[in-house]
DRENLO-114166 format. One record per residue: x negated, y, z of N, C-alpha, C, CB in turn. Coordinates in pm, whole numbers. Atoms other than C-alpha are relative to their C-alpha. Glycine has a CB too. Example, Ala and Ser with C-alpha at 12.3 -4.5 7.8 and 13.67 -1.06 7.14 Angstrom:
((-89, -119, 0), (-1230, -450, 780), (-90, 120, 0), (99, 3, 125)) ((82, -119, -6), (-1367, -106, 714), (77, 109, 73), (-41, 46, -142)) 
END
This chain:
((-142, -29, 0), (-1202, 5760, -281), (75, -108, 77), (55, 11, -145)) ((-78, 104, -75), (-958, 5614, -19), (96, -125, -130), (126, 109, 113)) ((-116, 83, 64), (-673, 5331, -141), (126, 116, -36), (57, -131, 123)) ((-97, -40, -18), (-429, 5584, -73), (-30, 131, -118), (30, 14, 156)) ((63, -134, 83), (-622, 5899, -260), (24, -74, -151), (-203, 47, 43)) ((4, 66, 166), (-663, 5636, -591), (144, -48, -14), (-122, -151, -31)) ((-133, 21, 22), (-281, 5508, -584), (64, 179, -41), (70, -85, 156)) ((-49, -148, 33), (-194, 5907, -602), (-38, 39, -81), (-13, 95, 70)) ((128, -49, 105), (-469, 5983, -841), (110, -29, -137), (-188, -126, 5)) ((-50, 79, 117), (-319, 5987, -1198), (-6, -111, -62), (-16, 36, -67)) ((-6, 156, 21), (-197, 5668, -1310), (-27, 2, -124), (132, -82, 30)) ((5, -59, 198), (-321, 5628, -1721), (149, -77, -18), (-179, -96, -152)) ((-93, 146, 39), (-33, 5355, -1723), (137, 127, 10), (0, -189, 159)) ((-137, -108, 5), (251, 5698, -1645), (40, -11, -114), (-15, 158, 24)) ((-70, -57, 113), (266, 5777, -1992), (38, -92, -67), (-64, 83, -79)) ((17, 116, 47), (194, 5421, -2141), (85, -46, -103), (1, -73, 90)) ((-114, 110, 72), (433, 5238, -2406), (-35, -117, -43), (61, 45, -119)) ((38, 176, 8), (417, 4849, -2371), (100, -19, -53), (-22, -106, 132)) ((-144, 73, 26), (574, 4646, -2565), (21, -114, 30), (40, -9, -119)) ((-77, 93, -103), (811, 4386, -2507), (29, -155, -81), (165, 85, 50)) ((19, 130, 84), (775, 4104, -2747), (-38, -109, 110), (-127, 16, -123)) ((40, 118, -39), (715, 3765, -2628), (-95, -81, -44), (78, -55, 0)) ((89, 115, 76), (393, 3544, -2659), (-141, 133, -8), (88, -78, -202)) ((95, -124, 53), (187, 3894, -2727), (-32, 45, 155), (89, 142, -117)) ((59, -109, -127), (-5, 4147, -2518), (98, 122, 20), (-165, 75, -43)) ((-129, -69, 37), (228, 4404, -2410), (-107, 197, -44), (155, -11, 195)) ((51, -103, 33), (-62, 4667, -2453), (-156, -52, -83), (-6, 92, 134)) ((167, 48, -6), (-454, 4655, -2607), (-55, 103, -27), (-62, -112, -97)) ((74, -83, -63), (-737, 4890, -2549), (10, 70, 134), (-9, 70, -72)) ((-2, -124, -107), (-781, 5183, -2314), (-124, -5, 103), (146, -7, 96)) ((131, -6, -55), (-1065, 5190, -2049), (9, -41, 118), (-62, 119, -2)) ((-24, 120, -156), (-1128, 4894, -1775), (-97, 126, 123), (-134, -241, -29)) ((73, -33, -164), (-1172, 5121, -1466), (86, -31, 103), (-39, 162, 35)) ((-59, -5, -108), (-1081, 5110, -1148), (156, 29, 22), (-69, 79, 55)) ((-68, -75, 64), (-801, 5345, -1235), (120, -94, -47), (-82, 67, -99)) ((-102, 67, 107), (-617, 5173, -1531), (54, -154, 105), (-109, -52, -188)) ((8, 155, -28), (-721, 4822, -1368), (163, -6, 134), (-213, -53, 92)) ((-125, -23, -100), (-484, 4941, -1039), (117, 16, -22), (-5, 88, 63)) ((-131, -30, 79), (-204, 5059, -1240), (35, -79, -79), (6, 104, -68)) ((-73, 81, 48), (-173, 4798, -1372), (38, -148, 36), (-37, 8, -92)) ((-34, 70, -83), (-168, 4522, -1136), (145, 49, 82), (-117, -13, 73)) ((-112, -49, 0), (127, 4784, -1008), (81, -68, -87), (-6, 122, -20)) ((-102, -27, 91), (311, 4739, -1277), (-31, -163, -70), (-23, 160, -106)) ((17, 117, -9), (279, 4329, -1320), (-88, -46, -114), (118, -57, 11)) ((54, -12, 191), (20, 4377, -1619), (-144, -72, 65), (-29, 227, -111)) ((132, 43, -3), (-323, 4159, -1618), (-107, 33, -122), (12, -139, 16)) ((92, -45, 115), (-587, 4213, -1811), (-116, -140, -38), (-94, 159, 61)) ((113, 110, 42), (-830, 3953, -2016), (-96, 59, -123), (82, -153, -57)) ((94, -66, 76), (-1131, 4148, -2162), (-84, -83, -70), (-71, 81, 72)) ((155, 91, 41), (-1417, 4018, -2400), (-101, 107, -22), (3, -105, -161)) ((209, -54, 57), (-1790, 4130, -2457), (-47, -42, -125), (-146, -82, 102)) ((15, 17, 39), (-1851, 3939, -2685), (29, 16, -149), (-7, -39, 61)) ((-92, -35, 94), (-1805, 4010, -3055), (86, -108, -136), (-81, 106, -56)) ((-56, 69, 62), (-1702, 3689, -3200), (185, -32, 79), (-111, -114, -13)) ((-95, 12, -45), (-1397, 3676, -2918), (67, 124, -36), (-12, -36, 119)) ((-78, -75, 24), (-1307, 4017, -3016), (40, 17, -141), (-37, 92, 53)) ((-93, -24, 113), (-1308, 3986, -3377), (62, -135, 4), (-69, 43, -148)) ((-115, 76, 40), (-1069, 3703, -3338), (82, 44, 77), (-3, -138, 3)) ((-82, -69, -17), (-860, 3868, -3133), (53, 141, -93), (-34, 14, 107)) ((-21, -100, 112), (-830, 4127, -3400), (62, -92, -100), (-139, 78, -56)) ((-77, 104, 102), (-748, 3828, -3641), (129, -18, 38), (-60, -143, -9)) ((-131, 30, -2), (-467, 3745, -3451), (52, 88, -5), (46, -59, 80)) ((-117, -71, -36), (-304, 4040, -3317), (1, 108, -28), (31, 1, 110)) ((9, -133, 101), (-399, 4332, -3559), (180, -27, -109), (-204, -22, -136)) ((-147, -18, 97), (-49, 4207, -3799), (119, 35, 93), (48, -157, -87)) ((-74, -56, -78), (156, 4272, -3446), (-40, 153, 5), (-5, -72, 121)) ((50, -165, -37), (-4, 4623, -3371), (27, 69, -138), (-192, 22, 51)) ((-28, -62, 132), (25, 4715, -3798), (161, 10, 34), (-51, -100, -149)) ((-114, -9, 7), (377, 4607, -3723), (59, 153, 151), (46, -181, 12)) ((-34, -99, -99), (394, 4848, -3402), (96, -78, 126), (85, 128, -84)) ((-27, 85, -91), (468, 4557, -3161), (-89, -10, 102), (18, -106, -48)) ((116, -46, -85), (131, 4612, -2961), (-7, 126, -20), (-131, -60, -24)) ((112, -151, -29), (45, 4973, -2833), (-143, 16, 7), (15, 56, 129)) ((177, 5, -6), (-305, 5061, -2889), (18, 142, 77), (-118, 1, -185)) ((4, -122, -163), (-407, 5262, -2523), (-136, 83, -74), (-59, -106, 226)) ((104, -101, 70), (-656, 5548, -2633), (-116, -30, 120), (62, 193, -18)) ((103, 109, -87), (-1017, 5447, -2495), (-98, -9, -99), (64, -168, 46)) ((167, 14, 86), (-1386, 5408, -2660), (6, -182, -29), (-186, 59, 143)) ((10, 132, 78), (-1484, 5115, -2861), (72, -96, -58), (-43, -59, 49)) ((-28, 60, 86), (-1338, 4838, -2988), (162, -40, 47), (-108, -101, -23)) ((-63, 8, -96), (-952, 4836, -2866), (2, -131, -7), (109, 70, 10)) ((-44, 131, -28), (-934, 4469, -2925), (-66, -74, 89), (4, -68, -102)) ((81, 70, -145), (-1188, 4417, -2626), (80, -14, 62), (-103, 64, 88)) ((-52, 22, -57), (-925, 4429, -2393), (159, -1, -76), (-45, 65, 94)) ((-198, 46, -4), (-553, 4271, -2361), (65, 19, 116), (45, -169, -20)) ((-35, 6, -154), (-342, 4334, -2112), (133, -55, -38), (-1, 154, 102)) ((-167, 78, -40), (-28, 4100, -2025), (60, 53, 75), (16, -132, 62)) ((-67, -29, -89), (233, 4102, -1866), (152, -127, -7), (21, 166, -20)) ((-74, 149, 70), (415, 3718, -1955), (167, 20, 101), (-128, -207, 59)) ((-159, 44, -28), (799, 3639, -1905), (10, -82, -12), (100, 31, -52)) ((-14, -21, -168), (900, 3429, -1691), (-158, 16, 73), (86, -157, 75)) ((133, -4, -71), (609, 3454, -1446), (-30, -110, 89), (-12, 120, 78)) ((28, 150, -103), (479, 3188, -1221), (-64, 96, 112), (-138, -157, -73)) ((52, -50, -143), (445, 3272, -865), (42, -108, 120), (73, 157, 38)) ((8, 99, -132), (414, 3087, -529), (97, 71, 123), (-182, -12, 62)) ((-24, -36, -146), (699, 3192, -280), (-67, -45, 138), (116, -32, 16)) ((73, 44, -75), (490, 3232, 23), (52, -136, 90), (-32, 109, 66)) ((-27, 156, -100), (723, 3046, 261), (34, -128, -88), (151, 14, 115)) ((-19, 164, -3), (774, 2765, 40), (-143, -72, -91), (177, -47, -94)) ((90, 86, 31), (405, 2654, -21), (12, -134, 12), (-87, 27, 53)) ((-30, 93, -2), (371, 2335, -91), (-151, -109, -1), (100, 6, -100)) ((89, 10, -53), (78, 2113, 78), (23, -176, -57), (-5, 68, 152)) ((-36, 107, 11), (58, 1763, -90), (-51, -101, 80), (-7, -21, -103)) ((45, 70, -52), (10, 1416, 121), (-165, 26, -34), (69, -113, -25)) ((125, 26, 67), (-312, 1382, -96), (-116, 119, 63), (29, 11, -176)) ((96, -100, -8), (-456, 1755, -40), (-16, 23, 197), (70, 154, -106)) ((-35, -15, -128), (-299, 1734, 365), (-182, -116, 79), (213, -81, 24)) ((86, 76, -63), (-559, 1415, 380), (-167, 57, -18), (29, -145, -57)) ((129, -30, 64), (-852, 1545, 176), (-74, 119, 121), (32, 70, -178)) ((66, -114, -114), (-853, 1903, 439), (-40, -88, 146), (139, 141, 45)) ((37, 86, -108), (-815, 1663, 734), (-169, -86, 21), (113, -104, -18)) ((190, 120, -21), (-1181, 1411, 644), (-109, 146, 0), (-67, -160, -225)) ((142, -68, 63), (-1372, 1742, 500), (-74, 115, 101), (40, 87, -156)) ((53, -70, -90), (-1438, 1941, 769), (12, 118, -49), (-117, -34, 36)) ((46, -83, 97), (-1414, 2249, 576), (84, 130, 127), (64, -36, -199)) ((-56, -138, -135), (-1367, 2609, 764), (11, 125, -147), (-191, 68, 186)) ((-12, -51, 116), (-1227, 2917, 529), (-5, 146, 58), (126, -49, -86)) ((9, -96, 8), (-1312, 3266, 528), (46, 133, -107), (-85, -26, 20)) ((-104, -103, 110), (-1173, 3647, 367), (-135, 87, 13), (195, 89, 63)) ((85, -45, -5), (-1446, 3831, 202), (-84, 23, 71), (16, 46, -24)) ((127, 11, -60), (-1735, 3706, 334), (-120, -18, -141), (8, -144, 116)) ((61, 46, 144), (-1878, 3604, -14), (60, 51, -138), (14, -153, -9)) ((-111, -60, 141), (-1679, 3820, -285), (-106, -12, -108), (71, 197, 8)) ((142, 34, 161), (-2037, 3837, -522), (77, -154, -32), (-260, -33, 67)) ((-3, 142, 16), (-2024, 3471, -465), (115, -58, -83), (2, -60, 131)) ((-122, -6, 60), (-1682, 3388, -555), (54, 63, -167), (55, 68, 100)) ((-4, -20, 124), (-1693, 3607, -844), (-132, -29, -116), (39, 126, 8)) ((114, 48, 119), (-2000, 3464, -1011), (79, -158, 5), (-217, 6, 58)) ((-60, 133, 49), (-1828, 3116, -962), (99, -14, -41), (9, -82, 65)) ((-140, 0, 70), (-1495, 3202, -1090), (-30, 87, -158), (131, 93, 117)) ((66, -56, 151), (-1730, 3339, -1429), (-68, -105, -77), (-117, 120, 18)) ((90, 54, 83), (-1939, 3060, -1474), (68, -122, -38), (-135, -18, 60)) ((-44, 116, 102), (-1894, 2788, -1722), (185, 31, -59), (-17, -177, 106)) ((-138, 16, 7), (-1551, 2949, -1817), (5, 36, -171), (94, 110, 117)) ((-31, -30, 137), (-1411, 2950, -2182), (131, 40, -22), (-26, -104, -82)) ((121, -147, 39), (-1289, 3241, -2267), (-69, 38, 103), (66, 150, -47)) ((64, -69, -84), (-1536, 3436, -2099), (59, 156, -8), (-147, -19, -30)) ((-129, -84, 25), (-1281, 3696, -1981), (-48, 78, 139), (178, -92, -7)) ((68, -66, -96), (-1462, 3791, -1654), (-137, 122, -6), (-37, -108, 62)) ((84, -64, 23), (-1683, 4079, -1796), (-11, 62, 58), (-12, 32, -70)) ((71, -72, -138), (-1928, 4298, -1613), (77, 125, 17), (-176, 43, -13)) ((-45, -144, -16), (-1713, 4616, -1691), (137, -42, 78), (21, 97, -159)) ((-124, 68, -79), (-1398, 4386, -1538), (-108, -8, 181), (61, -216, -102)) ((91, 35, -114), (-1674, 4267, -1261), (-26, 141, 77), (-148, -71, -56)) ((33, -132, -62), (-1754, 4662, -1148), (158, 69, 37), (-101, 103, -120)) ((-143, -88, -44), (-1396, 4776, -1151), (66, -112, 116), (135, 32, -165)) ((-21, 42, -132), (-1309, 4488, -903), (-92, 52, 103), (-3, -135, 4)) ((100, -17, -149), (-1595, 4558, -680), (70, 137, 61), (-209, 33, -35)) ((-40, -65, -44), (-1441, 4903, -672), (120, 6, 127), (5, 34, -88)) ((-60, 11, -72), (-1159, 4813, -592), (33, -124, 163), (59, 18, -89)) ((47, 55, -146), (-1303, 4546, -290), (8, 133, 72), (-169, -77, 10)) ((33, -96, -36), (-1433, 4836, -177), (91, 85, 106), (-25, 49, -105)) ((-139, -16, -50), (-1088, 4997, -124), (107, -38, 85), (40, -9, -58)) ((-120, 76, -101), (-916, 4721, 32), (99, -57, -91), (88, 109, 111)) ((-80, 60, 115), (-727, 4647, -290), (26, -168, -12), (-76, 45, -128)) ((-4, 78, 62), (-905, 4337, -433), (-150, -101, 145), (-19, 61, -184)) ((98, 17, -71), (-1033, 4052, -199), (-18, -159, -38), (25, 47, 150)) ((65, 142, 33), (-1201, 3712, -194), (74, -83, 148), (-215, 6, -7)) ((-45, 129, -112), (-1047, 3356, -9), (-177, -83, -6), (180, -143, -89)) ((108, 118, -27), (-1383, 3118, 75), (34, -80, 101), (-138, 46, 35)) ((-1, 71, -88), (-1383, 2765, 143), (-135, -80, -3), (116, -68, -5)) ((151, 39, -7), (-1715, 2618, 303), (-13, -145, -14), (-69, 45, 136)) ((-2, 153, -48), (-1830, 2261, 355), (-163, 64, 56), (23, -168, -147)) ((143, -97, -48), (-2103, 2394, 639), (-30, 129, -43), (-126, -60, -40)) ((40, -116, 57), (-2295, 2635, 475), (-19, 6, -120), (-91, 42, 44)) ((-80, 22, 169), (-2178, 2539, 105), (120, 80, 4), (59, -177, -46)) ((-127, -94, 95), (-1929, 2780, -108), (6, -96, -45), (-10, 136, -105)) ((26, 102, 76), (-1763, 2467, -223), (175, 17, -111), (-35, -161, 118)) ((-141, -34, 97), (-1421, 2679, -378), (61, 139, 55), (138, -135, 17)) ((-68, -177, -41), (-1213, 3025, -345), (53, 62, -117), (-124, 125, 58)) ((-54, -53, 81), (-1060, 3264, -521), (5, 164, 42), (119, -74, -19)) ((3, -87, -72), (-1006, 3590, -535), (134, 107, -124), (-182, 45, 37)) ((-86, -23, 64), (-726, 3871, -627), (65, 118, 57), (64, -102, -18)) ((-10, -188, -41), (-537, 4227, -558), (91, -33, 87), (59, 141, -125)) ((-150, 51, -52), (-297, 4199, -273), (63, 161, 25), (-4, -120, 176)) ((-67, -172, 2), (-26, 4485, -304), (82, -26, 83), (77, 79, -138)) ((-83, 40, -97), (228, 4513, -21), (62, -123, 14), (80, 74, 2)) ((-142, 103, 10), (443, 4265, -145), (4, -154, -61), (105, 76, -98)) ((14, 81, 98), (281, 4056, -386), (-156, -3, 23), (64, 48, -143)) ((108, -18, 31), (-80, 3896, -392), (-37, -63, -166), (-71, -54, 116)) ((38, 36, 116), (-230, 3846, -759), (-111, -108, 1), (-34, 113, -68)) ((109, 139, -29), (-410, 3538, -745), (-72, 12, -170), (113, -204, 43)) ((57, 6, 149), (-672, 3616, -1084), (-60, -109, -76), (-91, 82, -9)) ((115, 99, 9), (-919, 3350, -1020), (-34, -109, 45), (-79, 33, 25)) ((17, 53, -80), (-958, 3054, -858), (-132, -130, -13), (127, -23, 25)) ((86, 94, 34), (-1272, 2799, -859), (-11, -130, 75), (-110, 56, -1)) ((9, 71, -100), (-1368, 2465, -694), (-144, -78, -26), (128, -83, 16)) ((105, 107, -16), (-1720, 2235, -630), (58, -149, 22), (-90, 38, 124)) ((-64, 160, -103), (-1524, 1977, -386), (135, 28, -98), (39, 12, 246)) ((-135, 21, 11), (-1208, 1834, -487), (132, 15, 86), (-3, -96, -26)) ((-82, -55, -101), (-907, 2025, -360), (-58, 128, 84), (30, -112, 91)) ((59, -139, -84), (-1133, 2316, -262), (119, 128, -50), (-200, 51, -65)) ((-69, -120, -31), (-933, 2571, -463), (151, 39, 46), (-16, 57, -97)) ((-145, 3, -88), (-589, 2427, -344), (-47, 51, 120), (79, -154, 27)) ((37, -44, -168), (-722, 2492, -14), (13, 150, 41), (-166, -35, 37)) ((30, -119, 10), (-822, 2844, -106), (147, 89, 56), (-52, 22, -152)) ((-158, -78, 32), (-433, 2925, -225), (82, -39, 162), (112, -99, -178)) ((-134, 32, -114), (-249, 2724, 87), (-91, 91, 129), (40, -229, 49)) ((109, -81, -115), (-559, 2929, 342), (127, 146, -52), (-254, 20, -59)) ((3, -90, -9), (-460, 3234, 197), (163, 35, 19), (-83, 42, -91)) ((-157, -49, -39), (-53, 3200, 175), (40, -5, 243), (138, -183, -126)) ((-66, -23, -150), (-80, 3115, 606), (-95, 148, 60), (-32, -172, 122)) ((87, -142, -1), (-320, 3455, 592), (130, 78, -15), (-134, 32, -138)) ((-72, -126, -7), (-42, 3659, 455), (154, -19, 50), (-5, 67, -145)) ((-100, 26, -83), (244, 3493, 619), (73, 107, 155), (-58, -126, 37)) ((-86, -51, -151), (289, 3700, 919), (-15, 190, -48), (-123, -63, 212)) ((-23, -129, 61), (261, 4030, 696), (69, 16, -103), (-97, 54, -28)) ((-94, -38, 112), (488, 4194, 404), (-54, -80, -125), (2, 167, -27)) ((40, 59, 104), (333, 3955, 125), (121, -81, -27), (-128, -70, 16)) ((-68, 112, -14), (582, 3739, -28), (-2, -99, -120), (128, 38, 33)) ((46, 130, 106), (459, 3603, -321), (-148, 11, -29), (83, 4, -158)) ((149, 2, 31), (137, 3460, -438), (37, -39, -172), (-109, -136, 109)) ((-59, -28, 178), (161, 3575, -841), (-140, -113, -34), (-13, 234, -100)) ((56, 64, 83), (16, 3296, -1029), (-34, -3, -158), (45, -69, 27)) ((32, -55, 65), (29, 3480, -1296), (96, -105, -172), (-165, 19, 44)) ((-52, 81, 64), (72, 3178, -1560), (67, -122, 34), (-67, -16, -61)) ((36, 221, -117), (147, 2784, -1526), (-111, -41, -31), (108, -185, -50)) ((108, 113, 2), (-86, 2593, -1423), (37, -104, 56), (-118, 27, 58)) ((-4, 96, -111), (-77, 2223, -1291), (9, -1, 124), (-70, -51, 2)) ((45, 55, -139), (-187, 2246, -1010), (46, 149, 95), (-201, -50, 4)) ((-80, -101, -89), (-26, 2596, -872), (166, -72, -4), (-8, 183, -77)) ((-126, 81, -15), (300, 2415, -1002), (14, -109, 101), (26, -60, -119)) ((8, 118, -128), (207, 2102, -718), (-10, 77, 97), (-123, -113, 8)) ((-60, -49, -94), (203, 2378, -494), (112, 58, 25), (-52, 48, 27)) ((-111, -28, 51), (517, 2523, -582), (43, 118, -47), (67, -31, 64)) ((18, -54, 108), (462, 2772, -866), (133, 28, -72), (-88, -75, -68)) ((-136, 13, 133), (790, 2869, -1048), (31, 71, -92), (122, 3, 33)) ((28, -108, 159), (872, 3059, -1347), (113, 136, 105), (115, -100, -241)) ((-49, -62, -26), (1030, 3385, -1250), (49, 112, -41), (-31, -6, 51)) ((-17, -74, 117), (1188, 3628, -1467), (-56, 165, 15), (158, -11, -36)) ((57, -120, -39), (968, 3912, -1523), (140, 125, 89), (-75, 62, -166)) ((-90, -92, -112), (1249, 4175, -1386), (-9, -21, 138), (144, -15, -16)) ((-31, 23, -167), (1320, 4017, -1048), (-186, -7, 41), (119, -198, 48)) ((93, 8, -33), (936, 3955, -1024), (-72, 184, -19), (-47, -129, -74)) ((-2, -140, -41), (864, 4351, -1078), (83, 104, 127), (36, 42, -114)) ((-82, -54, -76), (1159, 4423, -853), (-142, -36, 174), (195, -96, -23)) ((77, -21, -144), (918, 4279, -563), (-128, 96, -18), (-58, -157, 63)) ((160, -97, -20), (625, 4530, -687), (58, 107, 61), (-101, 61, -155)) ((-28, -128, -3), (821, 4784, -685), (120, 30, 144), (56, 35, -161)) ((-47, -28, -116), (1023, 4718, -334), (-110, 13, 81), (91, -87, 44)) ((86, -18, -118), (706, 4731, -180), (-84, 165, 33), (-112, -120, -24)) ((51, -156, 21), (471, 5071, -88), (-121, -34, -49), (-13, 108, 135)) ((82, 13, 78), (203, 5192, -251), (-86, 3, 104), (-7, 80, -109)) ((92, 37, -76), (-15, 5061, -24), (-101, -186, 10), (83, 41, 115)) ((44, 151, 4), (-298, 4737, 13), (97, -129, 65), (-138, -2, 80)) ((-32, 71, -34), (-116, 4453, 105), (-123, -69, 125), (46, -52, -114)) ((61, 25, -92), (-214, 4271, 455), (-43, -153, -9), (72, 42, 104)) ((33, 148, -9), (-405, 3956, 540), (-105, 3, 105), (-52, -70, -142)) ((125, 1, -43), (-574, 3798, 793), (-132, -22, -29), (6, -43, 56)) ((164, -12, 63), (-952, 3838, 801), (-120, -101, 108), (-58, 207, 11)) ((66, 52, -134), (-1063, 3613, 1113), (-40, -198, -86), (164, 12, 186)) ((79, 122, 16), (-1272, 3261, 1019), (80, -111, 68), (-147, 13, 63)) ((-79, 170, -42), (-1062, 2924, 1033), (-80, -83, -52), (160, -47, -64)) ((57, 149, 23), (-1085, 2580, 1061), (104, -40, -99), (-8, -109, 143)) ((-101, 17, 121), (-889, 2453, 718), (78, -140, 40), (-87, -12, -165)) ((-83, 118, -36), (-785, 2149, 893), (115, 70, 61), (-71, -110, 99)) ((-82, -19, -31), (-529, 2317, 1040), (123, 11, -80), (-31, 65, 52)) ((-89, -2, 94), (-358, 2342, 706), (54, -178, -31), (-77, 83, -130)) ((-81, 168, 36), (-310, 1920, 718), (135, 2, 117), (-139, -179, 49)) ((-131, 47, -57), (-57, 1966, 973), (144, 6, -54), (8, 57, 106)) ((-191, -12, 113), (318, 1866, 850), (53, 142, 58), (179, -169, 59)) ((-79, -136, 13), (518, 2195, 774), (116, -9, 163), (110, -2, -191)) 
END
């Protein structure tokens, strides 16, 4: 199925009722495909699944007295709904593209390392290192198959940065016209997955992208310049854009080019 055929395809998320509490999931269950997973990156919603059944019965500990109360929607779907959560946090943290922010420190580190960065050349790769050693373990194989799908598509793609012929950091994430979802990001070298994020904001620079969704805070997206953004105005850019993949270049750089001053 094209990008364009699966954006048309019934959305499960049409009928949906999220709620709107703060601190909570705004939905839990329903069924991680391809499908749901798309519709809901649309609609500024992430998802953090478990496998495991000690992470899901504590997610049931916590957030079974919200859902009794009818503050979580439970999405209709096989097994256990408290395997999956899906967010959707207020304010949001995102990276306006043009005002990345490249510190002395990370400007010197690209400059000594020689490092060259590539766009899905290594997506396996990338997503086995943005799985391993992580706590929670939130990257599950039924999450792992519904990205590949949507690789596939043109949806969901991978940043790699090398040292030679070392994967030594990257990331990877859905880019929609307007907005890319940054899900994942890993590193070996120090400053590899900054590298990843400032590679991929001069990638979508000269196309309709204009933010890189960081989804939460973190440190170190905040040193690039990460800001909170109030869910509304941060939906307003999903939804000014078309329902179409967002663009990026795909051509093999040298990452030193990212030490030069702005």
């Amino acid at each position: 199925m094209t990008a364009t055929a699966l954006i048309a395809s019934t959305d499960p998320w049409s009928t949906a009722e999220l709620g709107t509490c703060p601190g909570i999931p705004v939905a839990i269950g329903g069924e991680l495909t391809p499908h749901t997973l798309l519709g809901a990156y649309r609609r500024g919603i992430f998802c953090q699944p478990r496998s495991d059944r000690a992470s899901i019965a504590e997610n049931q500990l916590t957030y079974a007295p919200d859902v009794d109360a009818g503050y979580i929607p439970v999405l209709p779907g096989p097994g256990n709904p408290y395997a999956i959560l899906w967010w959707s946090p207020s304010p949001r943290y995102a990276i306006p593209v043009s005002e990345i922010r490249i510190g002395r420190t990370l400007r010197k580190k690209i400059r000594r390392a020689g490092w060259t960065t590539t766009v899905n050349t290594a997506f396996d790769e990338v997503l086995a290192h943005c799985r391993a050693d992580r706590e929670p373990h939130w990257i599950t194989d039924d999450l792992v198959e519904a990205l590949h799908a949507l690789h596939t598509m043109g949806w969901v793609h991978s940043v790699e940065v090398w040292h030679r012929e070392q994967l030594v950091g990257g990331l990877y994430g859905c880019a929609m016209d307007t907005v890319f979802t940054m899900d994942s990001a890993f590193h070996t070298m120090t400053g590899a997955a900054k590298t990843a994020i400032a590679d991929l904001a001069g990638r979508v620079a000269l196309g309709n992208v204009q933010l890189l969704d960081a989804q939460v805070r973190t440190e170190y997206t905040v040193q690039m310049g990460s800001c909170p953004i109030p869910r509304e105005q941060y939906l307003h850019h999903l939804r000014s854009g078309r329902p179409t993949p967002g663009w990026l270049a795909h051509e093999p750089r040298a990452a030193d080019a990212l030490s030069d001053p702005a």
